[in-house]
CHARMM internal coordinates of N, CA and C (Angstrom, degrees):
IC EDIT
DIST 1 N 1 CA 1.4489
DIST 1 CA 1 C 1.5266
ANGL 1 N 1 CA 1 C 108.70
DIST 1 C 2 N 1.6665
ANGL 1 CA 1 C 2 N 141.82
DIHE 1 N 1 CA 1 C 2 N 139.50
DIST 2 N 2 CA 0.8911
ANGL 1 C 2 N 2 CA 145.24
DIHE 1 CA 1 C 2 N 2 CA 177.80
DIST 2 CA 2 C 1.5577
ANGL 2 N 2 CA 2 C 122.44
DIHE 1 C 2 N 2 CA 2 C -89.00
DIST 2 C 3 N 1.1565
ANGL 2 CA 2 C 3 N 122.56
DIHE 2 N 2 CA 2 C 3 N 177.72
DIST 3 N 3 CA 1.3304
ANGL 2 C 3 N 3 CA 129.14
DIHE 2 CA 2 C 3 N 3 CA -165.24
DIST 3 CA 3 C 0.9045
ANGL 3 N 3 CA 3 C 92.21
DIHE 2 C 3 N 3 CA 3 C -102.87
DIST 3 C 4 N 2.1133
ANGL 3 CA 3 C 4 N 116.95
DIHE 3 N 3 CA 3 C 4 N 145.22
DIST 4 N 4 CA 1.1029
ANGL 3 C 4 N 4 CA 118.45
DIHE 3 CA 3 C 4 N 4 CA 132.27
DIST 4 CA 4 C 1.4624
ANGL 4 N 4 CA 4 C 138.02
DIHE 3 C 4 N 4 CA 4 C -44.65
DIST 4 C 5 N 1.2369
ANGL 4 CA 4 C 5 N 121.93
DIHE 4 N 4 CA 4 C 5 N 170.02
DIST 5 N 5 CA 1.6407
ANGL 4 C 5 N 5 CA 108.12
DIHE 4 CA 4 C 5 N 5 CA 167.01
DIST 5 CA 5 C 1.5063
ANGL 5 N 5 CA 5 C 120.35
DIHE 4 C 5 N 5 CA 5 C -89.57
DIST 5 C 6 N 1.6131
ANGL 5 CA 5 C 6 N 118.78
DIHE 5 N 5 CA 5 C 6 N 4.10
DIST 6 N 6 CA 1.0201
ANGL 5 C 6 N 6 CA 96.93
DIHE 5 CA 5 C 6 N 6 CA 155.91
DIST 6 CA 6 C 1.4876
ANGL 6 N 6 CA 6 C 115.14
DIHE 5 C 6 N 6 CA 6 C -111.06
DIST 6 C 7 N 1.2763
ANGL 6 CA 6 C 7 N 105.58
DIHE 6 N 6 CA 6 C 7 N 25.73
DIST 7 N 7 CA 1.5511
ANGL 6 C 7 N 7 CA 103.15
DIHE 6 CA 6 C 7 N 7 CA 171.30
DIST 7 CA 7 C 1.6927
ANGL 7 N 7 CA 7 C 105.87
DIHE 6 C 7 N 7 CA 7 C -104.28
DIST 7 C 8 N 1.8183
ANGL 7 CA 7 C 8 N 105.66
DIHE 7 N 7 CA 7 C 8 N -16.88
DIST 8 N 8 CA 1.6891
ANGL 7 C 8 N 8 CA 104.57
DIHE 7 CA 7 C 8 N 8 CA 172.66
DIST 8 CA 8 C 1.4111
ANGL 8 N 8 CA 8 C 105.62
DIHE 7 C 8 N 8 CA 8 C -75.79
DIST 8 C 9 N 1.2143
ANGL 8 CA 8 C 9 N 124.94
DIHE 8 N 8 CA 8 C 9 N -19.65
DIST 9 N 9 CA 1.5158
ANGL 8 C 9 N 9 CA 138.05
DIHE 8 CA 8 C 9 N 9 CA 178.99
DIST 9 CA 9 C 1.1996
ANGL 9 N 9 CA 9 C 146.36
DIHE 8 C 9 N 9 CA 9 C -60.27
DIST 9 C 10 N 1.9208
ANGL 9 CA 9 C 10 N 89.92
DIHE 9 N 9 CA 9 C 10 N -38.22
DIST 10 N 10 CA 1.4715
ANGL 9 C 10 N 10 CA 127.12
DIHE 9 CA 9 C 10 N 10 CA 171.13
DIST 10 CA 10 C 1.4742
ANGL 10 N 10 CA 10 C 104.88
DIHE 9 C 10 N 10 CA 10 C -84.07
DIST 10 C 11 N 1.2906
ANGL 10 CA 10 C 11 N 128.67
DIHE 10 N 10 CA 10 C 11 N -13.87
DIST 11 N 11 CA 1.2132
ANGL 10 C 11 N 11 CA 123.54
DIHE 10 CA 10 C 11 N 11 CA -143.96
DIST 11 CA 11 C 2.1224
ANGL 11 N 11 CA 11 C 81.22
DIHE 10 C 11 N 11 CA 11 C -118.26
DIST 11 C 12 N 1.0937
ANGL 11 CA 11 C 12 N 99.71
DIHE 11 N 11 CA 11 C 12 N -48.88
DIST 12 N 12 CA 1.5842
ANGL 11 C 12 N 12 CA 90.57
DIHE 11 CA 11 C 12 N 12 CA 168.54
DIST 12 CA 12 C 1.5197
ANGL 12 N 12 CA 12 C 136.58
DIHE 11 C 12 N 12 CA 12 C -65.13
DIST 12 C 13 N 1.3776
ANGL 12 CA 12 C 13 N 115.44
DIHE 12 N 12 CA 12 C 13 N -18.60
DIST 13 N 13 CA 1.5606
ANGL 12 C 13 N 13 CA 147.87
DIHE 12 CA 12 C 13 N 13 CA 164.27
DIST 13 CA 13 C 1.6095
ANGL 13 N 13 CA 13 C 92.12
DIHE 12 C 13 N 13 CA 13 C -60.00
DIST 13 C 14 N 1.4610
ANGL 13 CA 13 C 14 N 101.29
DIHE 13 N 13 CA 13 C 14 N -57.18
DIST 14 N 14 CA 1.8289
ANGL 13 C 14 N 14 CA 82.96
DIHE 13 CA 13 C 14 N 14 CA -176.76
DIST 14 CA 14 C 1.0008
ANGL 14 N 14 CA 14 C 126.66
DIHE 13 C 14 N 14 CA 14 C -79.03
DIST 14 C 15 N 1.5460
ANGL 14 CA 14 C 15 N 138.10
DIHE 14 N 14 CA 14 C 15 N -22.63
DIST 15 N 15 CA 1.3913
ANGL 14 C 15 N 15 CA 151.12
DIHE 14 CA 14 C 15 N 15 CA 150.17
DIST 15 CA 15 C 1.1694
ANGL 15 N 15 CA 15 C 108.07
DIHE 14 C 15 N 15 CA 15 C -26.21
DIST 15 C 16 N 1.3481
ANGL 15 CA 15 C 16 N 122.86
DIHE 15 N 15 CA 15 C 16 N -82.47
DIST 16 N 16 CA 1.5797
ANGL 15 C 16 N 16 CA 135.24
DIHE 15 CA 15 C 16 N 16 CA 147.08
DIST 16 CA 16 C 1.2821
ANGL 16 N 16 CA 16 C 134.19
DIHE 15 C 16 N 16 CA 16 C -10.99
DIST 16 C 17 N 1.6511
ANGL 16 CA 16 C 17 N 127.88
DIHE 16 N 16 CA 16 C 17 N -46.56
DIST 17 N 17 CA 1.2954
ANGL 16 C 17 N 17 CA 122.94
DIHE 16 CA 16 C 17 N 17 CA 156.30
DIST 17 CA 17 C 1.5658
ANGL 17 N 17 CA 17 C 120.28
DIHE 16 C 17 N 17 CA 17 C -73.61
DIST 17 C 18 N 1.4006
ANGL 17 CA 17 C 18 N 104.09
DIHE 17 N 17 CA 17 C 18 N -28.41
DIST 18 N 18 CA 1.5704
ANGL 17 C 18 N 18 CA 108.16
DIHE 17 CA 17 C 18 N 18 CA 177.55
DIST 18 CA 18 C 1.6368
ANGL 18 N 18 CA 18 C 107.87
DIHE 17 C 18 N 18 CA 18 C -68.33
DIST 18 C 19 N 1.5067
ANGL 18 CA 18 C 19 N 107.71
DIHE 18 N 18 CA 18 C 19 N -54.74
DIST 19 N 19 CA 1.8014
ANGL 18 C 19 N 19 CA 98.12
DIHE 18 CA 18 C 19 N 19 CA -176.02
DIST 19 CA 19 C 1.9209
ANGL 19 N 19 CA 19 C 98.98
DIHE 18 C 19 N 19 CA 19 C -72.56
DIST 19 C 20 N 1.1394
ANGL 19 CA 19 C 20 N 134.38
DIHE 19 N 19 CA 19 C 20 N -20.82
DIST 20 N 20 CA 1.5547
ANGL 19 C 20 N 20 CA 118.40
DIHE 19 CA 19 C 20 N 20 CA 167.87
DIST 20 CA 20 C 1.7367
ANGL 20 N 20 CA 20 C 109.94
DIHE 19 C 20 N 20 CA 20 C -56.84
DIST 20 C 21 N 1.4697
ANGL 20 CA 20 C 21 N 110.81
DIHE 20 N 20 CA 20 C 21 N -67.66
DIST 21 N 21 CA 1.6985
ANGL 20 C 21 N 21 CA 116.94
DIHE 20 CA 20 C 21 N 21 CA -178.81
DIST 21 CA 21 C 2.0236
ANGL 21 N 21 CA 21 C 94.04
DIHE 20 C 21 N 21 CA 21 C -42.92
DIST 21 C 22 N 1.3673
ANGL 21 CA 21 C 22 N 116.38
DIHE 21 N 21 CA 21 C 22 N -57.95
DIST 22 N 22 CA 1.6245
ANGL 21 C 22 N 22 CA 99.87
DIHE 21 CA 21 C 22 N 22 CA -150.07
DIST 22 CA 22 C 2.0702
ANGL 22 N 22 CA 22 C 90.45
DIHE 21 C 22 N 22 CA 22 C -62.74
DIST 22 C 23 N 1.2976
ANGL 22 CA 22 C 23 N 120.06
DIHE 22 N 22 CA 22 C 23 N -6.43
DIST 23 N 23 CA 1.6198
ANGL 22 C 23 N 23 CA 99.29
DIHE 22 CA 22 C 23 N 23 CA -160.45
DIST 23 CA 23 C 1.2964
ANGL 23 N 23 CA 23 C 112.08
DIHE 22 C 23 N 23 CA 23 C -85.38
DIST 23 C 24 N 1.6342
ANGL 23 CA 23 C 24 N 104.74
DIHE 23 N 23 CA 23 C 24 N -31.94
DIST 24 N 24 CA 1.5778
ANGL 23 C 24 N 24 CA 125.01
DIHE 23 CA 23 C 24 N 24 CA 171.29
DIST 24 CA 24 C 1.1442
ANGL 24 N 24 CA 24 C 102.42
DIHE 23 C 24 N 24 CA 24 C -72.62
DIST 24 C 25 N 1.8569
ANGL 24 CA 24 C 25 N 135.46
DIHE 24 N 24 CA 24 C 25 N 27.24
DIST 25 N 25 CA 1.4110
ANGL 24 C 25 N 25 CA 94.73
DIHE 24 CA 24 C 25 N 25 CA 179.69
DIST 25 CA 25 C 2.2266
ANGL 25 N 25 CA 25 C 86.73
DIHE 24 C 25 N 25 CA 25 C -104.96
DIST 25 C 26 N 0.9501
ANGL 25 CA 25 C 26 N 107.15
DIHE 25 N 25 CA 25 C 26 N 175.64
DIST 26 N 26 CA 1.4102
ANGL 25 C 26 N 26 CA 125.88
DIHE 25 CA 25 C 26 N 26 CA -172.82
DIST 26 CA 26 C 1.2309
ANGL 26 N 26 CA 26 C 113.69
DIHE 25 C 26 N 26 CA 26 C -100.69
DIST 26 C 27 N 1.5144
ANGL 26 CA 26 C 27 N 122.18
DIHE 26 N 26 CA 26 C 27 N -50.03
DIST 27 N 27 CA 1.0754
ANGL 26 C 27 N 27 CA 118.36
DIHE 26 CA 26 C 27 N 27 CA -162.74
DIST 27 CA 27 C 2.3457
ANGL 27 N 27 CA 27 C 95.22
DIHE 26 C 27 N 27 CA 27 C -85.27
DIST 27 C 28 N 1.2254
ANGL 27 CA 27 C 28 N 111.78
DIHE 27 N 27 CA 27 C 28 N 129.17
DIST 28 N 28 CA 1.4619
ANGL 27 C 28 N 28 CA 125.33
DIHE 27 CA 27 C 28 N 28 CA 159.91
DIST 28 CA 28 C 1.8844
ANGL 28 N 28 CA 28 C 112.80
DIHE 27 C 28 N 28 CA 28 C -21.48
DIST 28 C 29 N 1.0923
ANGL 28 CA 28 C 29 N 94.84
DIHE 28 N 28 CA 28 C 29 N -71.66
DIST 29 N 29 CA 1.5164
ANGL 28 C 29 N 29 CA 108.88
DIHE 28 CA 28 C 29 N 29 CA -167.83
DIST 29 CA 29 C 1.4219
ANGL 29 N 29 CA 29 C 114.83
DIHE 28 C 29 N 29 CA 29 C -64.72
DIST 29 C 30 N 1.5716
ANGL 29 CA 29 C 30 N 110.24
DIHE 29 N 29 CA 29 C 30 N -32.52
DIST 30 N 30 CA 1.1779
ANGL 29 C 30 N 30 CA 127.02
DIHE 29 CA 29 C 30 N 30 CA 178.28
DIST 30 CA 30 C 1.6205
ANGL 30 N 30 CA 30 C 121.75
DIHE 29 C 30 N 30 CA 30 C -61.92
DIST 30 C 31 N 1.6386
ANGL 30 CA 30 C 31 N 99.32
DIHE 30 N 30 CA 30 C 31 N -44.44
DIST 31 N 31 CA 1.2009
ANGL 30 C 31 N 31 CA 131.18
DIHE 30 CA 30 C 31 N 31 CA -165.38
DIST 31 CA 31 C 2.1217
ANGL 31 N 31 CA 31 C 89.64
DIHE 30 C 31 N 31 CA 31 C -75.33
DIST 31 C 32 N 0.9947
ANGL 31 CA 31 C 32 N 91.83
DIHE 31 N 31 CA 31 C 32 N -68.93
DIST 32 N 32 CA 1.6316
ANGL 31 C 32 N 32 CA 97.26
DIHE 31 CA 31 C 32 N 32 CA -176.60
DIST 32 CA 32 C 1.6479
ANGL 32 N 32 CA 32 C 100.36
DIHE 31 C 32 N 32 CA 32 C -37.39
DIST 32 C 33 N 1.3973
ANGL 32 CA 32 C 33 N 102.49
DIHE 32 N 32 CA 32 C 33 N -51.88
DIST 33 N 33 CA 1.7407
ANGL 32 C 33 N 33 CA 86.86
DIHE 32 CA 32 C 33 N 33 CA -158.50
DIST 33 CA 33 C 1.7316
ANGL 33 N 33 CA 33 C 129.28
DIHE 32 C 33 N 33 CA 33 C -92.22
DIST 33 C 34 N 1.9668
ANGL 33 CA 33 C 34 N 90.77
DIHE 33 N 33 CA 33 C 34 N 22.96
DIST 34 N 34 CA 1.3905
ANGL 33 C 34 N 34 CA 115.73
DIHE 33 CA 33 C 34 N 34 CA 176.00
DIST 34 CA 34 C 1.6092
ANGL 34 N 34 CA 34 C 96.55
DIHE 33 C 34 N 34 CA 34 C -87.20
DIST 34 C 35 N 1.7100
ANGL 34 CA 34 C 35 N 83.66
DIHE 34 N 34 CA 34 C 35 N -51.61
DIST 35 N 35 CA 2.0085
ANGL 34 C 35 N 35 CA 82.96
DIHE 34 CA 34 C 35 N 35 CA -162.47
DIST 35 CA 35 C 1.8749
ANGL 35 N 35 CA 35 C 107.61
DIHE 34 C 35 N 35 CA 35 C -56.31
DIST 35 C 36 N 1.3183
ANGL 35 CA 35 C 36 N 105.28
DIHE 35 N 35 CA 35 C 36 N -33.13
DIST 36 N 36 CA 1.3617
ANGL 35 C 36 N 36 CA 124.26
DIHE 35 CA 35 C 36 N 36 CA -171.57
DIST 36 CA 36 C 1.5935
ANGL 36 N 36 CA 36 C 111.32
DIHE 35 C 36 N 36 CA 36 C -46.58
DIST 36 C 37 N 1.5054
ANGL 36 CA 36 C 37 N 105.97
DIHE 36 N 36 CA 36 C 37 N -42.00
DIST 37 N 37 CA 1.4147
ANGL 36 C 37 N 37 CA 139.86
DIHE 36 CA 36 C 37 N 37 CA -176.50
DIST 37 CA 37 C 1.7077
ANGL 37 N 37 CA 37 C 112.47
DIHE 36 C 37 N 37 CA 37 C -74.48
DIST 37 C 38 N 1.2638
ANGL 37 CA 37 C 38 N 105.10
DIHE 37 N 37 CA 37 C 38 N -44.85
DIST 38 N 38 CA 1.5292
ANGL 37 C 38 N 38 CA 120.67
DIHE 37 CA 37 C 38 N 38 CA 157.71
DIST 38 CA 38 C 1.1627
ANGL 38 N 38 CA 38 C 127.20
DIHE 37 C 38 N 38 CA 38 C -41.68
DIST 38 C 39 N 1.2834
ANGL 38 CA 38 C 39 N 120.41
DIHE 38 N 38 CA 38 C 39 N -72.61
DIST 39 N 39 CA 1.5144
ANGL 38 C 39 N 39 CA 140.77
DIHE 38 CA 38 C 39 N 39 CA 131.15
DIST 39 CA 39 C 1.4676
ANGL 39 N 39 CA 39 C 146.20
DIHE 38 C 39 N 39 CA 39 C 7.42
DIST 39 C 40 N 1.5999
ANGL 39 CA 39 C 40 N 88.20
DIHE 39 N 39 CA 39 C 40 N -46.45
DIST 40 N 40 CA 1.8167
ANGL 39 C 40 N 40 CA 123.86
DIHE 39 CA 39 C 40 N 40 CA -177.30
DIST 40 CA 40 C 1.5019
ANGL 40 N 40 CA 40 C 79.40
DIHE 39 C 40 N 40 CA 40 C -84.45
DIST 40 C 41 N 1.4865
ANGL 40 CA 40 C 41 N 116.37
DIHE 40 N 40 CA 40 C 41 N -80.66
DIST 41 N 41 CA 1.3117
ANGL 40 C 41 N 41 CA 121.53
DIHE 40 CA 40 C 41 N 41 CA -161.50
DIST 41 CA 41 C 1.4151
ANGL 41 N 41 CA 41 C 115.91
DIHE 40 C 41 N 41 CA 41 C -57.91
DIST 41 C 42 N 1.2335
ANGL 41 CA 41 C 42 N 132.84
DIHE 41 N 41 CA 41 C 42 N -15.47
DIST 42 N 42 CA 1.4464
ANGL 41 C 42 N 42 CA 132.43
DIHE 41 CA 41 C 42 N 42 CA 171.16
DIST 42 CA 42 C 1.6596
ANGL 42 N 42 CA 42 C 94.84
DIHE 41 C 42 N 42 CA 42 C -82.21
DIST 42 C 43 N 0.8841
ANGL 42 CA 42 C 43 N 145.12
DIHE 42 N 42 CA 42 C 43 N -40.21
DIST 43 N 43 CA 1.7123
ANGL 42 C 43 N 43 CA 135.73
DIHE 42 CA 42 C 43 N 43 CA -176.53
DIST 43 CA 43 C 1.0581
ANGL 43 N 43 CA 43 C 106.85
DIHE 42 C 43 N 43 CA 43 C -60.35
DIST 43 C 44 N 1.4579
ANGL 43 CA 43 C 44 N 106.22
DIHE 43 N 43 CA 43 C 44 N -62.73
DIST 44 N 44 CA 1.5729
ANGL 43 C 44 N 44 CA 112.64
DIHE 43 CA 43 C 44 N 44 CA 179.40
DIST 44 CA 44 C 1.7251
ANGL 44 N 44 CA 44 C 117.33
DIHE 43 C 44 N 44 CA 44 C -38.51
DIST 44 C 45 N 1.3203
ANGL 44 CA 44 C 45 N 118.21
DIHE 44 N 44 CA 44 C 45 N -48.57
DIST 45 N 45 CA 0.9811
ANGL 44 C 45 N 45 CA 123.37
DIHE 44 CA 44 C 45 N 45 CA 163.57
DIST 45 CA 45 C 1.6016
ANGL 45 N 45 CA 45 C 120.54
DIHE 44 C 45 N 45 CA 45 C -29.29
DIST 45 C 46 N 1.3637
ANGL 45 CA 45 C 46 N 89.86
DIHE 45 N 45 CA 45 C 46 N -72.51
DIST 46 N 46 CA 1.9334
ANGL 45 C 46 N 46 CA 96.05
DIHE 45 CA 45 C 46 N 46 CA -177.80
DIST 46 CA 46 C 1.4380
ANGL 46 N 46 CA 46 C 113.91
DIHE 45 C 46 N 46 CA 46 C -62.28
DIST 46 C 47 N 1.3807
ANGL 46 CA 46 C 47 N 121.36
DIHE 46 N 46 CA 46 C 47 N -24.60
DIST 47 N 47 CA 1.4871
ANGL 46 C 47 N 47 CA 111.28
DIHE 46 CA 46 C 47 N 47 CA -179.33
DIST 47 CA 47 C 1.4810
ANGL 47 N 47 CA 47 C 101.02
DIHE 46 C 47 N 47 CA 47 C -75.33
DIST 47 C 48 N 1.1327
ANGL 47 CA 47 C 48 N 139.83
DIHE 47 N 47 CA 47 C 48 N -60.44
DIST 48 N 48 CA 1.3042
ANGL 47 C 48 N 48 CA 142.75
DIHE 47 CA 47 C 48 N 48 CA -175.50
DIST 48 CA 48 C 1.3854
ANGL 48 N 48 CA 48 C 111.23
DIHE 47 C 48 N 48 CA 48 C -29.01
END
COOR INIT
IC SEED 1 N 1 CA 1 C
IC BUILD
């Protein structure tokens, strides 16, 4: 079943706060293992 657009909407809002929080982060390792986390959760997405 497909998404509404404001459920494709909501779902880009969170993409968006997640890659904003991982860009502000400072520490290297930290930063890596947000985007890393991003990543996980964007795959997951497409396999589902």
């Amino acid at each position: 079943m497909g998404q509404t657009d404001s459920q494709f909407k909501a779902f880009i809002r969170f993409v968006l706060d997640a890659l904003k929080e991982a860009i502000q982060e400072k520490d290297e390792e930290k930063r890596k293992a947000k985007m890393e986390k991003i990543i996980e959760n964007l795959q997951k997405t497409l396999e589902d």
